[in-house]
N, C-alpha and C positions, 0 to 999 in steps of 0.2 A: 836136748829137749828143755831142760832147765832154762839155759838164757831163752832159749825159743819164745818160753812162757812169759822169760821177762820184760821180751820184748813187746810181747801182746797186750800186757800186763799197763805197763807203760804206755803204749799207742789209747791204750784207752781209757784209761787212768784221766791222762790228761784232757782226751776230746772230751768226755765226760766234763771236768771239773770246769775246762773251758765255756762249753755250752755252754750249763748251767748259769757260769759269773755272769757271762753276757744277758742270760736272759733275766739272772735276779737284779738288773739295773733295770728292768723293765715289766717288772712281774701282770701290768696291767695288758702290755702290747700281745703277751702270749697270749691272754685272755679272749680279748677281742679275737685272735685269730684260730682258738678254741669257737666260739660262737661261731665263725664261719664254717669251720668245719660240721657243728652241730645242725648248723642250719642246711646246708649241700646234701648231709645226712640224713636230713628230717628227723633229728631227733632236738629240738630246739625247747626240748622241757630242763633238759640239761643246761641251759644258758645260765641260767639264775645261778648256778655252783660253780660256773668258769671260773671264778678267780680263786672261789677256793681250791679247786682242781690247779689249778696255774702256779699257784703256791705250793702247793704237795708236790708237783712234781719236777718245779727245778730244784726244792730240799732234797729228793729223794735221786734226783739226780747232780748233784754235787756231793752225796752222801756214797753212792755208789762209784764214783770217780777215785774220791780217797778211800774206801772201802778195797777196791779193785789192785790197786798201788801199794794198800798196809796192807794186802791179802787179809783184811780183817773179817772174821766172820764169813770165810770166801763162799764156803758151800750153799747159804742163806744169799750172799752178796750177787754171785754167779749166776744163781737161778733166777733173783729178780731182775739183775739188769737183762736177762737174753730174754724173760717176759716184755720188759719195756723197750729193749730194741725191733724185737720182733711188733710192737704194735705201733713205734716209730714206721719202719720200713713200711708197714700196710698202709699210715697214712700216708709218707710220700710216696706209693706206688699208686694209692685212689687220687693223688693230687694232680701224677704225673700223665697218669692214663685218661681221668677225668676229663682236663682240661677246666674243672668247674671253680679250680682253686689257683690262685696265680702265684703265689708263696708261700713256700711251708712254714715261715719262720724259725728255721731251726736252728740259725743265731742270731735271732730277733731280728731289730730293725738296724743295728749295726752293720752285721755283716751279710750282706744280701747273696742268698747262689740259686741257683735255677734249680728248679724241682727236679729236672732233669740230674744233676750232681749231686744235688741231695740225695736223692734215690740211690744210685751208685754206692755214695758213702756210706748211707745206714746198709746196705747189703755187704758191703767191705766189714763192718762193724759187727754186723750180724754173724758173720763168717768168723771172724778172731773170737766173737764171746763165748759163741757154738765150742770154741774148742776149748775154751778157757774154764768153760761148762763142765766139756769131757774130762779133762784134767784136770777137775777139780780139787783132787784126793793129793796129787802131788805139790798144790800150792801151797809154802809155806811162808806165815806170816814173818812181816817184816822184822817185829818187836815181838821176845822171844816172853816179852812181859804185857799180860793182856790187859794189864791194867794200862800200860802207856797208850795201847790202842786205842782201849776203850773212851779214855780221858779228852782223846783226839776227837773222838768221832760226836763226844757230847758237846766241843768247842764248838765242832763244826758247824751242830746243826742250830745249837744258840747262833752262829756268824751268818746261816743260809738264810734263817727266816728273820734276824733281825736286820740283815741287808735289806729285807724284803719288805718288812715292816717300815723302814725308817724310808724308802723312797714310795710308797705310797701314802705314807703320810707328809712327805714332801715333795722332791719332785725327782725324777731319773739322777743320779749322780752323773752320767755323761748322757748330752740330747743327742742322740742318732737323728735325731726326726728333720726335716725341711723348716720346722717353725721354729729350731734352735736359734738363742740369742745370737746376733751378730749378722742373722739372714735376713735380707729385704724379700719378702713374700710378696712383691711386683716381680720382681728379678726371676724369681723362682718361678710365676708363674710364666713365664714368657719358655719357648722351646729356644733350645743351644742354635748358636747362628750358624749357619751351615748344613744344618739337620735336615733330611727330611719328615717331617709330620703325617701323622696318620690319615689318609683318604677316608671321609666317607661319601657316602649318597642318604640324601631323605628319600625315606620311604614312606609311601602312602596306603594305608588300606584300606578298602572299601571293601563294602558288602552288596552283593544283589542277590536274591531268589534264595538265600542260605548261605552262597557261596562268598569267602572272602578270598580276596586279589590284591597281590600287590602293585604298586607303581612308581615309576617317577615321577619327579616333579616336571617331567617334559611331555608324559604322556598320561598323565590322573586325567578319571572322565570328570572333570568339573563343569560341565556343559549339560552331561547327563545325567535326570535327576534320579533314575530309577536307579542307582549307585550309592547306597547311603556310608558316608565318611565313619571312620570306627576309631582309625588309632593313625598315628605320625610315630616314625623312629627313623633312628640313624643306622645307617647299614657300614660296617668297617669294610671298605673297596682293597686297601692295598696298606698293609700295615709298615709304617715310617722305622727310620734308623735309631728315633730316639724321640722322648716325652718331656713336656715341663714336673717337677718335681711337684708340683703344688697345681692342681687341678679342677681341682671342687672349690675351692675359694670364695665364697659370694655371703655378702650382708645384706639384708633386706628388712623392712619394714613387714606387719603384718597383712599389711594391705599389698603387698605383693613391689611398694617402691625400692628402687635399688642404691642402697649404701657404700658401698664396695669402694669403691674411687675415692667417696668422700672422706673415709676412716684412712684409706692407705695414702691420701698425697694431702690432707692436711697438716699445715707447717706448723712446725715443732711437737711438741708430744701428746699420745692420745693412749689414752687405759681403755683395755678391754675386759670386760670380765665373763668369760664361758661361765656357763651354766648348762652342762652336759644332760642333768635329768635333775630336775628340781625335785621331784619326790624321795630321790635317794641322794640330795646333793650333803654333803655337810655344813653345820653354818657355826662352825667354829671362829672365833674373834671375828661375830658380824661388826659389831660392836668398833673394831680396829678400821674393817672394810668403812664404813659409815663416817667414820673421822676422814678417813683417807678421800671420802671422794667429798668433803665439807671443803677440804683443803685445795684436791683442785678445781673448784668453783670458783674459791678465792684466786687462784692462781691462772685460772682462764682457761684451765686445762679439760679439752673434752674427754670425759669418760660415760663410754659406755656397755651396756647386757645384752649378753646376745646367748638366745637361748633356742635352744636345741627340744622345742615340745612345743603343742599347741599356744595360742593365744590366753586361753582361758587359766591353760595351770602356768604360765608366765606370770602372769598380772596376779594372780593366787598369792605365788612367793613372791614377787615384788612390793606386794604388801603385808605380807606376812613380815617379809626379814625390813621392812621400814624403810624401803629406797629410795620414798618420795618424788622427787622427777624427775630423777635418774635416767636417760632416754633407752629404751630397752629396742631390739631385733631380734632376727633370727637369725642362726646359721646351721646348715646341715648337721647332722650329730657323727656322720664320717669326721666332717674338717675339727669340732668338739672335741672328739677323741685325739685327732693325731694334733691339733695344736696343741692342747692342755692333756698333759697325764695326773690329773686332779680335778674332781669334780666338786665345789668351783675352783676356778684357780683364774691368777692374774695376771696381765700382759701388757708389758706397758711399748708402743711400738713410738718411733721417729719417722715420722714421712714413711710407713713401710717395712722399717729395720726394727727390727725386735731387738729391745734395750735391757728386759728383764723380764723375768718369768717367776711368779710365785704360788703357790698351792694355798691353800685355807688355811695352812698352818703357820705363814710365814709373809704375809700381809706387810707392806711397808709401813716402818709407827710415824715417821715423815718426810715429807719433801719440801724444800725451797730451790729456786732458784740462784745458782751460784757462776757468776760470769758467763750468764745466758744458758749454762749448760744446769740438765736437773739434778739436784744431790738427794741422795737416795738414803735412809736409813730405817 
């Protein structure tokens, strides 16, 4: 029974420590994917705490991994992770039964597995902790001195939340995402050659006498005017073998004109700067930002804001932080979030190819042109 334990011990020691690292390179992405759950939920009063919840719980899960491993504190250690697996399982079992959720994230956006495997796992997980639970009384720590444990376990948690700390004030230390430096987001958004792509049908709906009806676009009564038009959507016919990684993609003017082409296939280099929610953006080294784009004016170089909120609170911060005329857009606050994990943060793209990514904290101090190519520092 001994090694039994040790083996259990181990199996989850490590999936524990594992998750967690993955997800502390990313502490904002759980987050977001906490809101979706909040929202599926209806309980979206809880959004506003996502990250602080997102933070507690890959600490408290990389704490319980070494926790598990030193048998530190097990009796304490044991009862909370089989509370927190057991509320893992529930969620990917509402994700999987749902349908309302399409990834658990439960190694972020690195490692992707189907809710369906997910599920599985945390029930595998659930099962070994259940007994690690049982057996609690027979686990004995690894260090026979609990001060060595203990010493461990406050490194730790300084290393969880300072990991945490230090890429949200800067940027993921490895990008999982599709907008990682080096990716042309043309390329990305195009589907794999060979693929099949997803079917839809436009659907039409009308209304008569109360009653609404759907249609196609081969047989809508548009001749008939007692039929009054209500709503347009896309119907999924026959779902494809495979997707573009980059999907929502589009830049546009206020007035609804389309940018998109313009930013990705102008030659040579173009700055973007997200601005995710202006009301909670930070404006740390605007002052740095403001030289920076003085500089590529001089240098011909387009830079532009593309903001994720009304027209009104756009133009607000535009002249609050001094941006002059700066030419500012929109972009959805989905593609906001998944290009830039930094609210605001910088991007400077090639025809398409993303050259460099910086958060508010880490603003380039200058550029010149060096044998046609930009030099950056």
């Amino acid at each position: 029974m001994k090694y039994f334990l040790w083996l259990l011990r181990i199996v989850v020691g490590v999936l524990f420590i594992f998750s967690g690292l993955v997800k502390a390179n990313d502490p904002l992405g759980l987050s977001y994917k906490m809101e979706e759950f909040f929202e599926v939920l209806h309980m979206t009063f809880f959004s506003h705490y996502a990250l602080a919840f997102s933070i507690l719980m890959i600490g408290f899960e990389l704490m319980a991994g070494v926790a598990i491993l030193l048998g530190y504190a097990f009796r304490l250690f044991s009862f909370f992770t089989l509370l927190l697996i057991a509320f893992f399982t529930f969620l990917t079992a509402f994700a999987l039964y749902s349908g309302k959720i399409k990834e658990c994230g439960c190694f972020g956006d690195c490692i992707k597995i189907s809710n369906e495997a997910t599920f599985y796992k945390d029930v595998a997980l659930l099962v070994m902790i259940l007994i690690l639970f049982v057996y609690r009384k027979r686990v004995q720590p690894l260090f026979s001195n609990n001060y060595i444990g203990t010493s461990l376990m406050i490194l730790l948690t300084f290393f969880s939340f300072g990991m945490q700390w230090y890429v949200l004030e800067h940027l993921p230390v490895h990008d999982c995402l599709p907008y990682k430096v080096s990716n042309n987001i043309s390329e990305k958004m195009q589907i794999p050659a060979g693929a099949i792509p997803d079917k839809y049908e436009t659907v039409m709906i009308y209304e008569k006498d109360g009653v609404k009806k759907e249609f196609t676009m081969s047989n809508y009564p548009w001749q008939d005017s007692t039929w009054k038009f209500v709503d347009r959507k896309d119907k999924l016919i026959s779902k494809g073998n495979a997707e573009a990684e980059i999907k929502d993609f589009a830049i546009s003017d206020y007035q609804g004109g389309d940018h998109t082409k313009e930013i990705l296939t102008t030659a040579g280099y173009t700055f973007v700067y997200f601005i995710k929610d202006p009301e909670h953006a930070r404006t740390d080294n605007m002052d740095k930002l403001r030289k920076l784009y003085e500089m590529t004016v001089r240098l011909n170089i387009p830079f532009y804001a593309v903001y994720s909120c009304n027209e009104k609170t756009a133009k607000e911060f535009h002249a609050a932080q001094k941006l002059g005329d700066m030419p500012y857009y929109v972009v959805d606050v989905t593609v906001s979030k998944t290009a830039m994990r930094s609210n605001p943060g910088l991007m400077l793209l090639e025809q398409g190819t993303v050259r460099g990514k910086w958060s508010f904290c880490d603003y380039p101090k200058n550029i010149a042109f060096e044998n046609k190519k930009l030099k950056i520092n």
